[in-house]
C-alpha positions as CSV (number, residue, x, y, z in Angstrom):
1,X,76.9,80.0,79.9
2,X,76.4,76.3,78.6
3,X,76.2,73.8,81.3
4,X,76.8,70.6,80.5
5,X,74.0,68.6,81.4
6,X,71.4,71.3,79.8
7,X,69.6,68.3,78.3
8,X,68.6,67.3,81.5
9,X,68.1,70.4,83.5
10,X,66.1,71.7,80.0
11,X,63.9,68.4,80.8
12,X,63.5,69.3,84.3
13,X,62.6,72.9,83.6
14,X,59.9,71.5,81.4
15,X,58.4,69.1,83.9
16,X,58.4,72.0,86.4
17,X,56.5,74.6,83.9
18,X,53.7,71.8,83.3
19,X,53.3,71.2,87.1
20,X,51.3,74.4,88.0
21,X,52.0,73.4,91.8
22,X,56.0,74.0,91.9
23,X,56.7,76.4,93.7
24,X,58.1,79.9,92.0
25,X,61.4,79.2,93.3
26,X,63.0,76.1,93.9
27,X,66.6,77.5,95.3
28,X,66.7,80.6,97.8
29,X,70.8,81.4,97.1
30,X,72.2,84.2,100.2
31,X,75.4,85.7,98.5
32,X,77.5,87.0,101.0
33,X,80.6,89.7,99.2
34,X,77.9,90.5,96.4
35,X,79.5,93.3,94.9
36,X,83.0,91.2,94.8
37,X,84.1,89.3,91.7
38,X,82.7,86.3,92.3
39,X,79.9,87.8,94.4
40,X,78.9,89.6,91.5
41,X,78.7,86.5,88.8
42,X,76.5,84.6,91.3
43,X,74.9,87.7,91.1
44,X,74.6,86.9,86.9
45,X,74.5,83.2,87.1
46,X,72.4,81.9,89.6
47,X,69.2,83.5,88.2
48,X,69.7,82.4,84.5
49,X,66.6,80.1,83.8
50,X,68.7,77.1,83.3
51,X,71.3,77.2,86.1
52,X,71.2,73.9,88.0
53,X,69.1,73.7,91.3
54,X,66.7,76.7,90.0
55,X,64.5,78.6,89.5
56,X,66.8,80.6,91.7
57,X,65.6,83.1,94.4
58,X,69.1,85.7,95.0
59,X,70.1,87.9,98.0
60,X,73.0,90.0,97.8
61,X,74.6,91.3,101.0
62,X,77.1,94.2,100.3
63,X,78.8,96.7,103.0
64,X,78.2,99.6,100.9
65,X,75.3,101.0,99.3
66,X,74.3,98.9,96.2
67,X,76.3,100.6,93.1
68,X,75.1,101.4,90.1
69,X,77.0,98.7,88.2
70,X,75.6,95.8,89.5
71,X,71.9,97.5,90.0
72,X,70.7,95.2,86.9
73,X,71.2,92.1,88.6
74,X,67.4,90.5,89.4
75,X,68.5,89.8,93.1
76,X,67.5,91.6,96.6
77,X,70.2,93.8,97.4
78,X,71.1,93.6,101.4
79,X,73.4,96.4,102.8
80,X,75.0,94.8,105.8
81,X,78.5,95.1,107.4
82,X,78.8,91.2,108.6
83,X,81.6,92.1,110.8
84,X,78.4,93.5,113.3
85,X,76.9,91.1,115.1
86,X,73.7,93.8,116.1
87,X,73.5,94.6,111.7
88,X,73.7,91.0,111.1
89,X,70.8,89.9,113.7
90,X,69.0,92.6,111.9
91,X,69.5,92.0,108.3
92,X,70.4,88.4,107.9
93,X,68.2,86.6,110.8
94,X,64.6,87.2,108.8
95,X,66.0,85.6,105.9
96,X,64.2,82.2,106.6
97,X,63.8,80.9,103.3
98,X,67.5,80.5,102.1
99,X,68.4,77.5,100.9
100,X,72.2,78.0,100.0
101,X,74.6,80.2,101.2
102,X,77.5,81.4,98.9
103,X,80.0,83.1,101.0
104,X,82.6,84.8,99.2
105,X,84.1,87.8,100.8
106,X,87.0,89.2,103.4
107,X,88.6,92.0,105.1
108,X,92.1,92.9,105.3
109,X,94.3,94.1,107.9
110,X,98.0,94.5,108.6
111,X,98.8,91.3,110.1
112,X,98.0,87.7,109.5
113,X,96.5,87.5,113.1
114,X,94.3,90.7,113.2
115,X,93.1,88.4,109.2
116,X,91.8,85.7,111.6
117,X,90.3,87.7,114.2
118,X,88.2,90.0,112.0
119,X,87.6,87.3,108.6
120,X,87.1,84.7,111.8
121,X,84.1,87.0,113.0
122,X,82.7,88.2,110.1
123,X,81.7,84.3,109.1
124,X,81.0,83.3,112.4
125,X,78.5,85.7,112.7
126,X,76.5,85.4,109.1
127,X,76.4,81.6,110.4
128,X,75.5,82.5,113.9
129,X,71.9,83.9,112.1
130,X,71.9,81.7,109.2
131,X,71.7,78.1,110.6
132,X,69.2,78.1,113.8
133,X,66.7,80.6,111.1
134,X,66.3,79.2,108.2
135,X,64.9,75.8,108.4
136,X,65.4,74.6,104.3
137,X,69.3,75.4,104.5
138,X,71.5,73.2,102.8
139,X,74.6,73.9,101.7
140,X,77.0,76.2,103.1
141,X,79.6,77.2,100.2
142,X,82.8,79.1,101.5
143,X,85.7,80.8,99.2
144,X,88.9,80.4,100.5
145,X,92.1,80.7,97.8
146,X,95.8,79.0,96.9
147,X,96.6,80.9,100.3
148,X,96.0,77.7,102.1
149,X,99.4,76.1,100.2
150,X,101.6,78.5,100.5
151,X,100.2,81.1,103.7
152,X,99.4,84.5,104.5
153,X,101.2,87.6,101.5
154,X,103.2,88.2,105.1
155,X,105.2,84.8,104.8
156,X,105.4,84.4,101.2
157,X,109.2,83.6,100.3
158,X,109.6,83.6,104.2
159,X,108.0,80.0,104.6
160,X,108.4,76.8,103.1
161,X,105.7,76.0,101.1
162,X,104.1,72.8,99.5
163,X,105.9,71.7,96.7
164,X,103.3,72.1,93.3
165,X,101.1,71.2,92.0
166,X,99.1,71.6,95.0
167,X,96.3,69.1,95.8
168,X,93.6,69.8,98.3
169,X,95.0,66.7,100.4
170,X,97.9,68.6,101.8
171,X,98.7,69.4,105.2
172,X,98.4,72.9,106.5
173,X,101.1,75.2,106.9
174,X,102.0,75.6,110.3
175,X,101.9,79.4,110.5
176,X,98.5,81.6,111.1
177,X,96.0,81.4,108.2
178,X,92.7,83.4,108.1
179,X,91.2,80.1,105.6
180,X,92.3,78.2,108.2
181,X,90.2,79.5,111.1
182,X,87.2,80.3,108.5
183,X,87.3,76.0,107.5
184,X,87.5,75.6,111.4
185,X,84.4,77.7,112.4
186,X,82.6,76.0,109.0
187,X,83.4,72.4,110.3
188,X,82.0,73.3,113.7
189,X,78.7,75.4,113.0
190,X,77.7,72.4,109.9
191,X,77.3,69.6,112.8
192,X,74.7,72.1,114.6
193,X,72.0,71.2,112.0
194,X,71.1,67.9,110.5
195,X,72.2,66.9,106.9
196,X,74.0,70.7,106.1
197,X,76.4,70.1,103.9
198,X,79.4,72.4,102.8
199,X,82.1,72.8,100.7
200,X,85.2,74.7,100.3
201,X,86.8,76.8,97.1
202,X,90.1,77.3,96.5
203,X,90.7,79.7,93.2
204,X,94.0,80.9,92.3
205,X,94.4,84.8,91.2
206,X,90.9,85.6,89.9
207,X,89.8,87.2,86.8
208,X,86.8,88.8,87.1
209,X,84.8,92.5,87.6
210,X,84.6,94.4,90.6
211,X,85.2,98.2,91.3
212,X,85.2,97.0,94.5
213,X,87.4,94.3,95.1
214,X,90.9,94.1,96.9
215,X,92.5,91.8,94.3
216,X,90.7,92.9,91.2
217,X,94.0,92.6,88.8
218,X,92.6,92.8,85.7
219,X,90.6,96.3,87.2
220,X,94.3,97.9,88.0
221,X,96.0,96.4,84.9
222,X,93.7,98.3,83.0
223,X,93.7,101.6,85.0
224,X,97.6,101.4,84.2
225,X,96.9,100.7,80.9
226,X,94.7,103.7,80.6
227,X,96.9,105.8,82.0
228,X,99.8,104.8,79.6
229,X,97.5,105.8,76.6
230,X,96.8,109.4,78.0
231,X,100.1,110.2,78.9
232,X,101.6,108.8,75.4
233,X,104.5,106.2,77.0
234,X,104.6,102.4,76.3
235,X,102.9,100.2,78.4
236,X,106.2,99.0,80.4
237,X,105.9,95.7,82.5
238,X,106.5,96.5,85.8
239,X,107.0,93.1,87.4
240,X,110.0,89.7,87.2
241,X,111.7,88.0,84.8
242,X,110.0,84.9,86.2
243,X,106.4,86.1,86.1
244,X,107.3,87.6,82.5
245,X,108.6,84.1,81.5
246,X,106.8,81.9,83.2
247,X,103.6,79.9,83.1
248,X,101.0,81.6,85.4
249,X,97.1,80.4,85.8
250,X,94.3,82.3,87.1
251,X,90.6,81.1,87.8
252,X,88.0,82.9,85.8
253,X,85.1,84.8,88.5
254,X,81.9,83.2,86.2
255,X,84.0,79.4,85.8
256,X,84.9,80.1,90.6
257,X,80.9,81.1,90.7
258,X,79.6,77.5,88.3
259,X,82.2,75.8,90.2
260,X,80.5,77.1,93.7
261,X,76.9,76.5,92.1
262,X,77.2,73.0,90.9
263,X,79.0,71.9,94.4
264,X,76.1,73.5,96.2
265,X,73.2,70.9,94.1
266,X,75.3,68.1,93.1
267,X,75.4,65.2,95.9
268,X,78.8,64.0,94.4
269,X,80.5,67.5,95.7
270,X,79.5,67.4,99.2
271,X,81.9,68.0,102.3
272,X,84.7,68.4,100.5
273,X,87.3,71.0,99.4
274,X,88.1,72.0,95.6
275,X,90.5,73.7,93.6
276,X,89.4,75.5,91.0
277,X,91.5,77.0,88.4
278,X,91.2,77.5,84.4
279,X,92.6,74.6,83.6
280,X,95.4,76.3,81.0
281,X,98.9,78.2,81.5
282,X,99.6,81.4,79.8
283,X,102.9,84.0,80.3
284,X,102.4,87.6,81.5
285,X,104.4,88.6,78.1
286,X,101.5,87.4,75.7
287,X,99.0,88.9,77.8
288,X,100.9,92.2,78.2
289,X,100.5,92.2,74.5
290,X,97.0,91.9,74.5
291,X,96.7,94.6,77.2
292,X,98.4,96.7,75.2
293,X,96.2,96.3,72.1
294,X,92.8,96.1,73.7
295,X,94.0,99.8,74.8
296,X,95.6,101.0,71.8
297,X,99.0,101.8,73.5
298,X,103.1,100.8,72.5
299,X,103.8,97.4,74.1
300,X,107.2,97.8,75.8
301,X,109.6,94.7,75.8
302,X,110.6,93.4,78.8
303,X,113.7,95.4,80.2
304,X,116.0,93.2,82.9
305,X,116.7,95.1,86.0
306,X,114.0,97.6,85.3
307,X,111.8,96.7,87.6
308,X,109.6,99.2,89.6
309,X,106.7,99.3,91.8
310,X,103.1,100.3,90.7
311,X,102.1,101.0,94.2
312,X,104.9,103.7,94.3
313,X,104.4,104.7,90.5
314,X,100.7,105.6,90.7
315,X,101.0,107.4,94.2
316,X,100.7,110.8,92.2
317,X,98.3,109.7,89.3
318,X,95.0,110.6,91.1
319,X,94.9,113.7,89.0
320,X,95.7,112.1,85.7
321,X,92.7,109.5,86.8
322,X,90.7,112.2,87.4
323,X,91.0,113.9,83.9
324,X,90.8,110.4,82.5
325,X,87.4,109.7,84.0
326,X,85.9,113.1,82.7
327,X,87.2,113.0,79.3
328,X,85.6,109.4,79.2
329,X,82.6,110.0,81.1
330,X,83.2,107.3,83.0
331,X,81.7,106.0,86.7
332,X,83.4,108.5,88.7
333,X,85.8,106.5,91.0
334,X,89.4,106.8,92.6
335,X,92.4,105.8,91.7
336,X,93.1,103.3,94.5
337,X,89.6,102.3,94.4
338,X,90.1,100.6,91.0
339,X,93.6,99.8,91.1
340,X,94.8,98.0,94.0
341,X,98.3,97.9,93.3
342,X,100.0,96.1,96.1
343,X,98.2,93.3,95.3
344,X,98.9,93.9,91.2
345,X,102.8,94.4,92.4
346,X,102.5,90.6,94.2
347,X,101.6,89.1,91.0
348,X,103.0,90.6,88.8
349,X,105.9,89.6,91.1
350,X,105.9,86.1,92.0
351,X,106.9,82.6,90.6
352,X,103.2,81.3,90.2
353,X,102.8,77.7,92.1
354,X,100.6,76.1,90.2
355,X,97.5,73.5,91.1
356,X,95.7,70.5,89.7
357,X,92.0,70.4,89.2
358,X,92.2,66.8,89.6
359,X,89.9,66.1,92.6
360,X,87.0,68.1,90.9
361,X,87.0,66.5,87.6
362,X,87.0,63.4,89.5
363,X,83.8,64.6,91.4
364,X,82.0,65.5,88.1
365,X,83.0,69.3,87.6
366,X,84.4,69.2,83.7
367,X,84.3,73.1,83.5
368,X,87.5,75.3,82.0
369,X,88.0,78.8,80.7
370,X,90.5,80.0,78.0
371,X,92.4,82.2,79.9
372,X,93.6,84.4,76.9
373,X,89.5,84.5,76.0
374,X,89.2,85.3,79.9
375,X,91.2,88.1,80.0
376,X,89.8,90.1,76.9
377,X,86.3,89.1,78.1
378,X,86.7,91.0,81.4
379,X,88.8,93.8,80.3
380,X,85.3,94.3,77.9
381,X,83.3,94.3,81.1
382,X,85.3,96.9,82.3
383,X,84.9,98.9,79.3
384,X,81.1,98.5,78.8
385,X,80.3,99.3,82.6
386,X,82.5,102.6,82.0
387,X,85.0,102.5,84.4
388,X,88.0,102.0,82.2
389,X,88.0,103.5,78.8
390,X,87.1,102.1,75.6
């Protein structure tokens, strides 16, 4: 990673390691949703020696035990369920000395209003702890998504959205929203302490690396693509004319996490909310073809009015994972753990809206990703940490 003002933060670093009274750390960063995409390049980034606002002191907080492919990560792993108010109190009220706080994470449920209720909780409470303990916090940072333009997956092509490119000055949608209630309780708990300062993140479909995560597509595009090549068929393209056709964007994990760092230590990013995307297009028909030959498998063309579901298509694949994995000697894992194909279906299926990362190049963000670059880069991740095949 090559930030753009390394000359100065190199010149800082240098004044700091002649000044034997600086303190170890400078930044105490509380990343809540460690083990998700984004969560997990914090995780990398913030303690690179010269990420802005460090020397960087990290806490993860993750629901489940801490897994063995983000065990490398110099950062103190937390397991906590925020969603407990008794587990939080516990875990997160001792952790005085947090300067920042990165919150990146959610919980799904059926409908849009059980969303609010639970994601609603889950941040009150790490707040709840947070503010009134630790006396040196700064910034809250909270990651919402392109949700807040066009609502909830339950009213999508049900509502009328914005029209695009969406700008972060647009109304909100007048149905329920989990962002919504989660900018709400931000607003509220920032005016409890003095000079706290917050911002909010908007990324579009994420590329990143997470077993873990609910909306890991490149994760379940893989799987699929792994399957294809053990079973000898061509890698068909389950999804629309339009996404096949059409420009998409997405919003590289490591460019979401620099994006969250530098509006957490720059005073020109403060109180405000961001888009942050790539900054290019691409179609789903020159990535399929990349897919295909980072896996070694026959690219299908596109075939109008053969479109099928991978949610219903992998229902009876758990075996075939299975022998995938041991062949490989992969991570063990399941199926549905690393494909989450709803959510793969949904893009795969839609006519992306796209936005404009106006508003943060005006604020002084200039960072982009190649999203081609992107998607090989994190397909590789997969592949190194074993849980896809090489």
């Amino acid at each position: 990673m090559s930030w753009w003002w390394a000359g100065a933060i190199g010149a800082a670093k240098k004044k700091h390691e002649e000044d034997e009274h600086v303190p170890k750390y400078q930044s105490v960063g509380l990343v809540i949703g460690i083990t998700g995409m984004v969560g997990n390049s914090l995780a990398e980034i913030l303690p690179l020696p010269d990420t802005p606002g460090g020397p960087w002191k990290v806490y993860g907080v993750g629901r489940r035990p801490r897994p063995p492919w983000n065990e490398d990560h110099p950062m103190e792993y937390i397991q906590c369920d925020v969603l407990d108010p008794n587990d939080c109190q516990s875990k997160l009220s001792t952790l005085s000395d947090v300067t920042h706080l990165f919150y990146a994470t959610w919980s799904s449920r059926s409908t849009e209003d059980e969303n609010c209720q639970v994601n609603g909780t889950m941040f009150r409470n790490v707040l709840d702890f947070m503010i009134p303990n630790c006396p040196n916090l700064q910034h809250v940072c909270l990651q919402t998504g392109r949700k807040h333009y066009i609502g909830p997956f339950q009213s999508v092509g049900k509502i009328v959205s914005h029209d695009p490119p969406f700008h972060e000055d647009l109304p909100r949608l007048n149905v329920p929203n989990f962002y919504y209630v989660q900018e709400d309780i931000l607003f509220e708990q920032v005016e409890k302490k003095k000079g706290l300062t917050w911002s909010v993140h908007r990324p579009g479909m994420i590329f990143g690396f997470s077993p873990y995560s609910m909306t890991n597509v490149v994760g379940g595009l893989c799987a699929y693509a792994a399957i294809c090549k053990h079973e000898n068929v061509p890698l068909r393209f389950p999804g629309s004319k339009e996404a096949w056709d059409g420009y998409s964007d997405c919003s590289d994990a490591d460019l979401v996490a620099e994006h969250q760092i530098w509006a957490a230590v720059d005073p020109y990013a403060k109180n405000e909310a961001f888009n942050i995307s790539n900054g290019d297009v691409f179609k789903w028909k020159h990535l399929w073809r990349v897919l295909a030959e980072q896996f070694g498998v026959e690219c299908a063309e596109f075939e109008e009015g053969k479109k099928f579901s991978l949610k219903e298509t992998m229902k009876n694949k758990g075996d075939v994972w299975k022998k995938i994995v041991e062949i490989n000697g992969l991570v063990p894992s399941k199926l549905e753990e690393v494909g989450v194909w709803w959510f793969v279906d949904i893009v795969l299926n839609d006519h992306v809206k796209l936005d404009t990362m106006n508003k943060s190049k005006e604020h002084g963000f200039f960072g982009f990703r190649n999203s081609k670059n992107a998607f090989i880069s994190w397909i590789d991740k997969a592949k190194v940490s074993k849980i896809v095949p090489s």
